[in-house]
PASE-608137 format. One record per residue: z, x, y of N, C-alpha, C in turn; residue number from 1; residue in three letters. Coordinates in nm, 4 decimals, always signed. Each point is the difference from the previous one (the first is absolute). Example, Ala and Ser with C-alpha at 12.3 -4.5 7.8 and 13.67 -1.06 7.14 Angstrom:
// PASE-608137
+----------+----------+----------+----------+----------+----------+----------+----------+----------+-----+-----+
!     n_up !   n_east !  n_north !    ca_up !  ca_east ! ca_north !     c_up !   c_east !  c_north !   n ! res !
+----------+----------+----------+----------+----------+----------+----------+----------+----------+-----+-----+
!  +0.7800 !  +1.3190 !  -0.5690 !  +0.0000 !  -0.0890 !  +0.1190 !  +0.0000 !  +0.0900 !  +0.1200 !   1 ! Ala !
!  -0.0720 !  -0.0350 !  +0.1050 !  +0.0060 !  +0.0820 !  +0.1190 !  +0.0730 !  -0.0770 !  +0.1090 !   2 ! Ser !
+----------+----------+----------+----------+----------+----------+----------+----------+----------+-----+-----+
END
This chain:
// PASE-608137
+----------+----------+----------+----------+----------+----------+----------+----------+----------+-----+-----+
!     n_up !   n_east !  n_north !    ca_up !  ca_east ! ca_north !     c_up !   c_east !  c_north !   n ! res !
+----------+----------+----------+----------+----------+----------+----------+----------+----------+-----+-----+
!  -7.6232 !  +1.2834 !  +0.6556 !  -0.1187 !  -0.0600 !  +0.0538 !  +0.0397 !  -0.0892 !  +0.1165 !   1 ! Unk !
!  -0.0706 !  +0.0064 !  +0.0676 !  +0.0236 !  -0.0944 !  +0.1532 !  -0.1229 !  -0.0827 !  +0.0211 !   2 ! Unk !
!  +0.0780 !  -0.1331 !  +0.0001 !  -0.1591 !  -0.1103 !  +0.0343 !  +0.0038 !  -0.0455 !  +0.1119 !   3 ! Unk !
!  -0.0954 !  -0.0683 !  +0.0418 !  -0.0816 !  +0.0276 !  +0.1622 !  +0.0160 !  -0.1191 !  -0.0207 !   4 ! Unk !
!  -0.0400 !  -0.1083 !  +0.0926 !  -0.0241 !  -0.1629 !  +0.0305 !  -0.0942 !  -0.0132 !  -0.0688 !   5 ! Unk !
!  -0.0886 !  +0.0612 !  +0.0218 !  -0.1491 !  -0.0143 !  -0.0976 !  +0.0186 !  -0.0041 !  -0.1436 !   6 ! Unk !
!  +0.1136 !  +0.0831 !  -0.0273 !  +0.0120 !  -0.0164 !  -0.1734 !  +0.0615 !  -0.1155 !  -0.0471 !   7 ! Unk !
!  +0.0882 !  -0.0851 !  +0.0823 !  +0.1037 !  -0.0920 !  +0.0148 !  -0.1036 !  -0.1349 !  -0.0084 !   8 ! Unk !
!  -0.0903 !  -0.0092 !  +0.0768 !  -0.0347 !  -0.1604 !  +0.0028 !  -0.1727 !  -0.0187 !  -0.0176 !   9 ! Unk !
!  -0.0561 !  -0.0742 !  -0.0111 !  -0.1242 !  -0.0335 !  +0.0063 !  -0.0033 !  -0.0934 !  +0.1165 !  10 ! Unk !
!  -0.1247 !  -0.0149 !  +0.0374 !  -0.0242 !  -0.1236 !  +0.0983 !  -0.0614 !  -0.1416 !  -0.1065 !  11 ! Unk !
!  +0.0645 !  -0.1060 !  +0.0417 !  -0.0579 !  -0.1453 !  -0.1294 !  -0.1436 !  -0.0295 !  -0.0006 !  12 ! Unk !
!  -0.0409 !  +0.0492 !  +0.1875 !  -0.1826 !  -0.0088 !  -0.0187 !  -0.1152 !  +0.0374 !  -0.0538 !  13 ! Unk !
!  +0.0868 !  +0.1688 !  -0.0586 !  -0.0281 !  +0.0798 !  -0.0861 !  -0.0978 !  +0.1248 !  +0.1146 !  14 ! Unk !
!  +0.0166 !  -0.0369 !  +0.1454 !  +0.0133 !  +0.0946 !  +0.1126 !  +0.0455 !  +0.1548 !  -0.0322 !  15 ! Unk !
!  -0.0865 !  +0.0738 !  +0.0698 !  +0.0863 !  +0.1557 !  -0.0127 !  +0.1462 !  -0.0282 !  +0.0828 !  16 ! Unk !
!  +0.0803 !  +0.0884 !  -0.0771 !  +0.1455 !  +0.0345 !  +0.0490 !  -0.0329 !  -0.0132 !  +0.1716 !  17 ! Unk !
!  +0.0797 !  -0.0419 !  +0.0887 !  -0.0058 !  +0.0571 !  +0.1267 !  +0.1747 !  -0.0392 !  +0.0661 !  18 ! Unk !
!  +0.0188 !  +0.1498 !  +0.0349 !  +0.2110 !  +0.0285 !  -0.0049 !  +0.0080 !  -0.1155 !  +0.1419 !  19 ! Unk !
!  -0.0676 !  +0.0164 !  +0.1205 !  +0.0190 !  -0.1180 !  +0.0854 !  -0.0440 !  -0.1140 !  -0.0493 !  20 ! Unk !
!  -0.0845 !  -0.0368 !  -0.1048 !  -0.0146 !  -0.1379 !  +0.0147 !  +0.1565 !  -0.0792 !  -0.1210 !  21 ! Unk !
!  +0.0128 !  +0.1195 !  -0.1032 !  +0.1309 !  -0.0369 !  -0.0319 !  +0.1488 !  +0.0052 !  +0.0682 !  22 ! Unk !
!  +0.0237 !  +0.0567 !  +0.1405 !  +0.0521 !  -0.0190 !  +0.0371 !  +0.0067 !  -0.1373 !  +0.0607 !  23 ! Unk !
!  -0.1139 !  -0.0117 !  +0.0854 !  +0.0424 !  -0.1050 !  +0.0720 !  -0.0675 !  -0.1473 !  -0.0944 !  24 ! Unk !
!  -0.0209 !  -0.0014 !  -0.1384 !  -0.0652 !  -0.1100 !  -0.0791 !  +0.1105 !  +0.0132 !  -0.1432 !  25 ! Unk !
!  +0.0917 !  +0.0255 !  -0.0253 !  -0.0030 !  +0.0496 !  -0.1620 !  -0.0002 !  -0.1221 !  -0.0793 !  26 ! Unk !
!  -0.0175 !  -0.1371 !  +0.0435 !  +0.0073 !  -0.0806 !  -0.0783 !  -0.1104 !  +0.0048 !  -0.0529 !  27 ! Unk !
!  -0.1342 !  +0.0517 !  +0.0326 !  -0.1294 !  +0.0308 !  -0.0484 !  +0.0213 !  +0.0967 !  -0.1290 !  28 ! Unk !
!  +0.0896 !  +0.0254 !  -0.0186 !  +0.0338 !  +0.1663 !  -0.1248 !  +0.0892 !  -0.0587 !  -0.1069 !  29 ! Unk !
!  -0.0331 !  +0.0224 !  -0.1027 !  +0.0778 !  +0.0132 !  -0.0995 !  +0.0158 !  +0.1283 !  -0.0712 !  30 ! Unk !
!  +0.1370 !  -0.0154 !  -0.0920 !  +0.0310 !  +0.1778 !  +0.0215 !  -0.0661 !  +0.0069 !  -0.1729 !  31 ! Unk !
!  -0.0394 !  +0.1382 !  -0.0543 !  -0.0474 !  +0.0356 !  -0.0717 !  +0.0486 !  +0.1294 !  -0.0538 !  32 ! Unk !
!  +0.1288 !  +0.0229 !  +0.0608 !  +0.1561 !  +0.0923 !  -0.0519 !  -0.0288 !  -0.0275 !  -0.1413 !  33 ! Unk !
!  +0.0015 !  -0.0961 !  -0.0364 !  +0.0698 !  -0.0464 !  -0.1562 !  -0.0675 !  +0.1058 !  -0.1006 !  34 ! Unk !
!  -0.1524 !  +0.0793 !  +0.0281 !  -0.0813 !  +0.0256 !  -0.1169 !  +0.0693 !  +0.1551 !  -0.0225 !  35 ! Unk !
!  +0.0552 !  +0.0209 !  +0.1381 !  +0.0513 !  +0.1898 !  -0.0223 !  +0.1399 !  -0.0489 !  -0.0900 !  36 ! Unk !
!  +0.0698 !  -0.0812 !  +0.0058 !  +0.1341 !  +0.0207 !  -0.0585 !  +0.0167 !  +0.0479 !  -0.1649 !  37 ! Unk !
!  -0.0974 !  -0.0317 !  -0.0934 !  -0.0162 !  +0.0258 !  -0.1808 !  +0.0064 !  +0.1163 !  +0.0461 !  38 ! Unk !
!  -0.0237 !  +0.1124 !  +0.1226 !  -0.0212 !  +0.1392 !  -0.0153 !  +0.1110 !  +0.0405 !  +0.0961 !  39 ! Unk !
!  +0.1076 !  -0.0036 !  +0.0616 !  +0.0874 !  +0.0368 !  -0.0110 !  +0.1476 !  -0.0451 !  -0.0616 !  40 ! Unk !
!  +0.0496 !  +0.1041 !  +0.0369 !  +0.1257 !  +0.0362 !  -0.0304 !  +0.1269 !  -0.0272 !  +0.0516 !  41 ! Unk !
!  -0.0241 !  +0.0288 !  +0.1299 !  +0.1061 !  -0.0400 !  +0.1091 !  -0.0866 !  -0.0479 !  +0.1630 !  42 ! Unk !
!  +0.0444 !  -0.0975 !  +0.0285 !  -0.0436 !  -0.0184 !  +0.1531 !  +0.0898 !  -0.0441 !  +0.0922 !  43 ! Unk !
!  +0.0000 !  +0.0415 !  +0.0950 !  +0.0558 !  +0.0549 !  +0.1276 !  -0.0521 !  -0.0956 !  +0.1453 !  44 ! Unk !
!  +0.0584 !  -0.1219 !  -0.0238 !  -0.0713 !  -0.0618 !  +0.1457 !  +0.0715 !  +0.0685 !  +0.1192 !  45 ! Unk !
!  -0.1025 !  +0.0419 !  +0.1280 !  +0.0383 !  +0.0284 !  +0.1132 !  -0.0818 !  -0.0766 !  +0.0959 !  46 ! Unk !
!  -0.0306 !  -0.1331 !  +0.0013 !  -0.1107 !  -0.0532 !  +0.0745 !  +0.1043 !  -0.1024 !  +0.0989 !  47 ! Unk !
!  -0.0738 !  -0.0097 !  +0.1341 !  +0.0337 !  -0.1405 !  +0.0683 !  -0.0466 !  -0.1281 !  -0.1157 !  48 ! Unk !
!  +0.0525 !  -0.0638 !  +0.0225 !  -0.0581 !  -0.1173 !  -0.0551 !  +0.0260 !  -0.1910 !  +0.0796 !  49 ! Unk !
!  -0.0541 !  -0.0806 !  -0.0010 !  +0.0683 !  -0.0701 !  +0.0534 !  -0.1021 !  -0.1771 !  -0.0555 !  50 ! Unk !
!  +0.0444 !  -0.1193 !  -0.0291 !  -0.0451 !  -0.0851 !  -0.0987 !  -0.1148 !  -0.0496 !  +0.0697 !  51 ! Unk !
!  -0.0732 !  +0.0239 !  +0.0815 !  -0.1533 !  +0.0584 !  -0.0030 !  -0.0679 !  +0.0744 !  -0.0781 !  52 ! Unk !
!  -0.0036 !  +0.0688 !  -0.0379 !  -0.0203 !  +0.1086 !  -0.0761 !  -0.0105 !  -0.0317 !  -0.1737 !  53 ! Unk !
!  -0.0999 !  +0.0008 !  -0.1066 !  +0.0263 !  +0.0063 !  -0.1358 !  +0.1196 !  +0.0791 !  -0.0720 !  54 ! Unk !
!  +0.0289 !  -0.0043 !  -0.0590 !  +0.1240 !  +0.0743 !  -0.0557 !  -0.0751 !  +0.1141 !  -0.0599 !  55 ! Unk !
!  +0.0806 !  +0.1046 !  -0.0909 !  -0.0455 !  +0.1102 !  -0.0074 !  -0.0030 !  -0.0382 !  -0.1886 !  56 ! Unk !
!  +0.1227 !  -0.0517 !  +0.0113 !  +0.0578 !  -0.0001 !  -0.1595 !  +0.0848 !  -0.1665 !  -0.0150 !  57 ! Unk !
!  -0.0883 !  -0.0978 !  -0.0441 !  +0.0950 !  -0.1224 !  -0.0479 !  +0.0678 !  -0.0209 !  -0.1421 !  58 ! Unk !
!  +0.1679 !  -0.0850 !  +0.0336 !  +0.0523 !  -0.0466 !  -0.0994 !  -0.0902 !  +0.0062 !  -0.1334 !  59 ! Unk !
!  -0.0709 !  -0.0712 !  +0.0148 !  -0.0858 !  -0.0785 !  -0.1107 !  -0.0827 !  +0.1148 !  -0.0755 !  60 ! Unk !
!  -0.0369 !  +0.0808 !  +0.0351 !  -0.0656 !  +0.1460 !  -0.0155 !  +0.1041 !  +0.0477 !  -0.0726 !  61 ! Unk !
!  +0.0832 !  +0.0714 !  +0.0442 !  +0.0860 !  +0.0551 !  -0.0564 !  +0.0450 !  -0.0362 !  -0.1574 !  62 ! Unk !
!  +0.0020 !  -0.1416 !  -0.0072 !  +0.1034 !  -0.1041 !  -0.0650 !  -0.1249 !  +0.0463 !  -0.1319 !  63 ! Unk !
!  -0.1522 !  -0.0400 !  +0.0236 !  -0.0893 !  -0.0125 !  -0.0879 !  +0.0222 !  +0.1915 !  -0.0350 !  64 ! Unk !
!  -0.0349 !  +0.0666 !  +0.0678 !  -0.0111 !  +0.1815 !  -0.0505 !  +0.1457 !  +0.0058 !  -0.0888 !  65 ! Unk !
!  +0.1086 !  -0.0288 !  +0.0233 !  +0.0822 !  -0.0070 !  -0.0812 !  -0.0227 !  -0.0307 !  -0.1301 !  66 ! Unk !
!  -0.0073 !  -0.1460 !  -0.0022 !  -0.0341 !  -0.0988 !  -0.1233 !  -0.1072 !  +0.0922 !  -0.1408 !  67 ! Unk !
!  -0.0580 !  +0.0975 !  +0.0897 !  -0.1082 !  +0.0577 !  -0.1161 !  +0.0690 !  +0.1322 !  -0.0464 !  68 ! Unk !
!  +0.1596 !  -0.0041 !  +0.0233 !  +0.0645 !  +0.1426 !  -0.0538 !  +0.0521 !  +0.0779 !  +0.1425 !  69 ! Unk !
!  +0.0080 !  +0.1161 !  -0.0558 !  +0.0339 !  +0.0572 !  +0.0707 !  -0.0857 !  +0.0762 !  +0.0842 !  70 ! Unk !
!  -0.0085 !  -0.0034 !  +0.1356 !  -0.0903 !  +0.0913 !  +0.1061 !  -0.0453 !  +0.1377 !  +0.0307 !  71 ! Unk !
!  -0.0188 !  +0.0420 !  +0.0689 !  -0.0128 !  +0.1294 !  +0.0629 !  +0.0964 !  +0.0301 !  +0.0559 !  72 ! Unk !
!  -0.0064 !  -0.1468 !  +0.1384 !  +0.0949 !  -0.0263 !  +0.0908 !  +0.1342 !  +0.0022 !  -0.0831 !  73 ! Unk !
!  +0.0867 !  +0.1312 !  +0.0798 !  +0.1319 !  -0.0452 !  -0.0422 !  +0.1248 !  +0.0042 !  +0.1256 !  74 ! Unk !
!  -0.0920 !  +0.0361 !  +0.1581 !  +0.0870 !  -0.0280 !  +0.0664 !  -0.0528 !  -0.0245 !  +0.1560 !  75 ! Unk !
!  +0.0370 !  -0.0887 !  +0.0459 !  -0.0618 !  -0.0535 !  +0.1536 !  +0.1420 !  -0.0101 !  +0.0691 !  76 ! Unk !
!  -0.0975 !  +0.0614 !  +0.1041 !  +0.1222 !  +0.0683 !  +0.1309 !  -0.0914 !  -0.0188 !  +0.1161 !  77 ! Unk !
!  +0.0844 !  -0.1443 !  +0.1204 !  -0.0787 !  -0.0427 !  +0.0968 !  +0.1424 !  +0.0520 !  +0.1074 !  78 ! Unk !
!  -0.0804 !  +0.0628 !  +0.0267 !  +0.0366 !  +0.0733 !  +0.1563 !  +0.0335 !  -0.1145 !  +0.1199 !  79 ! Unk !
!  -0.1199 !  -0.0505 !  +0.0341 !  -0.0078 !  -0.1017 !  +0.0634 !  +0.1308 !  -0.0651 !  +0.0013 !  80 ! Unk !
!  +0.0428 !  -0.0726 !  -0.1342 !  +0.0670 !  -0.0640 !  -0.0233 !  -0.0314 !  -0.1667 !  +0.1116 !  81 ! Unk !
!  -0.1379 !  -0.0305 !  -0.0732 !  -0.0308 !  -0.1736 !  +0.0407 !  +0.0482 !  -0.0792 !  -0.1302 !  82 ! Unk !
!  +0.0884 !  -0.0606 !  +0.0354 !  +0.0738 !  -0.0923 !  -0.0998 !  -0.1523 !  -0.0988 !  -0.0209 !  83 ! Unk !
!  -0.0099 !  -0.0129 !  -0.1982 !  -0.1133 !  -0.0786 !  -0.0066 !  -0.0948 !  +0.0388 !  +0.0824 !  84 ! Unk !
!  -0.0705 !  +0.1265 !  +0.0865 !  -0.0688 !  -0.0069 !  +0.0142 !  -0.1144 !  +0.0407 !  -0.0224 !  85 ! Unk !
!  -0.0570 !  +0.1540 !  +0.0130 !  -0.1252 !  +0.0249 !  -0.0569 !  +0.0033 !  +0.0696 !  -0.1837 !  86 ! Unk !
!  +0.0954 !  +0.0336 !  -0.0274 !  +0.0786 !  -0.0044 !  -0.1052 !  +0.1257 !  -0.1027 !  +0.0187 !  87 ! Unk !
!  -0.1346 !  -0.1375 !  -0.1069 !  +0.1413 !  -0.0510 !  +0.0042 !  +0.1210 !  -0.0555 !  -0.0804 !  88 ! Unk !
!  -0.0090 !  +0.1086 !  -0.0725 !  +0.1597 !  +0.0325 !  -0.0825 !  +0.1399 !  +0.0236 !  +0.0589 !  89 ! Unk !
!  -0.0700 !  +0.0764 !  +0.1323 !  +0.1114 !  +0.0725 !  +0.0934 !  +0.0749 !  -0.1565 !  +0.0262 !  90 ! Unk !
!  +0.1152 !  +0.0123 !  -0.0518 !  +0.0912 !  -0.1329 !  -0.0122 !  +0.0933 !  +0.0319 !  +0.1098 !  91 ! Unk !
!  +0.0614 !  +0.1017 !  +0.0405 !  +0.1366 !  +0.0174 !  +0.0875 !  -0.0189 !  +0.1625 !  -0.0120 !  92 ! Unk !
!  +0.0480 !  +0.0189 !  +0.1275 !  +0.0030 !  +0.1610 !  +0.0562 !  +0.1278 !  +0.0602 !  -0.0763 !  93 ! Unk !
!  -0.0108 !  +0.1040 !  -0.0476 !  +0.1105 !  +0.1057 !  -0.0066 !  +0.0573 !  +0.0518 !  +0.1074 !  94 ! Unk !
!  +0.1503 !  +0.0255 !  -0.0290 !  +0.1114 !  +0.0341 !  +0.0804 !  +0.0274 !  +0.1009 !  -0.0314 !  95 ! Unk !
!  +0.1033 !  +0.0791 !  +0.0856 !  +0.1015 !  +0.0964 !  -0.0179 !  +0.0428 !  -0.0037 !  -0.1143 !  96 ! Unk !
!  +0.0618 !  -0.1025 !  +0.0114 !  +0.0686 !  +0.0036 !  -0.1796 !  -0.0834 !  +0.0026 !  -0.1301 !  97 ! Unk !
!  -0.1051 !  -0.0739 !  +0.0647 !  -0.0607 !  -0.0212 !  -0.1601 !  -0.1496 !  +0.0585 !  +0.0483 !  98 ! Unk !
!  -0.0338 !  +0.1054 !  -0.0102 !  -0.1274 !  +0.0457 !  +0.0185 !  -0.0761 !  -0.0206 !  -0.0660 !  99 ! Unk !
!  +0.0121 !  -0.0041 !  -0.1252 !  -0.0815 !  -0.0111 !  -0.1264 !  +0.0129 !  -0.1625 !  -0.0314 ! 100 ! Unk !
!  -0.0715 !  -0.0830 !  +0.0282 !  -0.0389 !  -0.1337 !  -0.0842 !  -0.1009 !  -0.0212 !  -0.0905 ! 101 ! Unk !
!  -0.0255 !  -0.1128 !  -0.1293 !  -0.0214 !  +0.0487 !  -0.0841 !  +0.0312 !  -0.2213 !  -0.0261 ! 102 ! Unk !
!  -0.1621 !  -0.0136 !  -0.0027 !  +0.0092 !  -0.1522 !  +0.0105 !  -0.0374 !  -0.0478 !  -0.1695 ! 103 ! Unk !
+----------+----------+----------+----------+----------+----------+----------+----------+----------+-----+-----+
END
């Protein structure tokens, strides 16, 4: 499955989605990622991201979906690789040597 910006955030005014006004506003958006995650399995960030922007997936999220057992989620793989950022688990990039990390 592939999500769009539109699936990613809401606007706080409760405004229709609009992709330029979240570009050039996103502090107006909060992200609303969190409700797809109970339904997968694996996710795959490939997004720009930058601390404008809501996150996709927070610490604190994670920490609580844990706490109730075990998930769906059993593996997140950010492309991107934004340290802490829109996933922000992504703690430190993988290397040559160590491709596979495992926090």
């Amino acid at each position: 499955m592939v999500f769009h910006e539109e699936d990613l955030v809401e606007h706080i005014g409760g405004n229709p989605f609009d992709l330029h006004d979240y570009y050039a506003n996103p502090r107006n958006y909060r992200s609303v990622f969190e409700k797809y995650i109970p339904h997968l399995s694996m996710l795959i960030n490939c997004i720009y991201w930058d601390k404008r922007y809501p996150r996709l997936v927070t610490k604190e999220y994670l920490k609580n979906l844990f706490s109730k057992g075990r998930p769906k989620l059993t593996v997140i793989g950010d492309i991107s690789c934004d340290v802490e950022g829109s996933v922000e688990c992504t703690l430190k990039p993988a290397t040559i040597g160590r491709p596979n990390l495992y926090v």
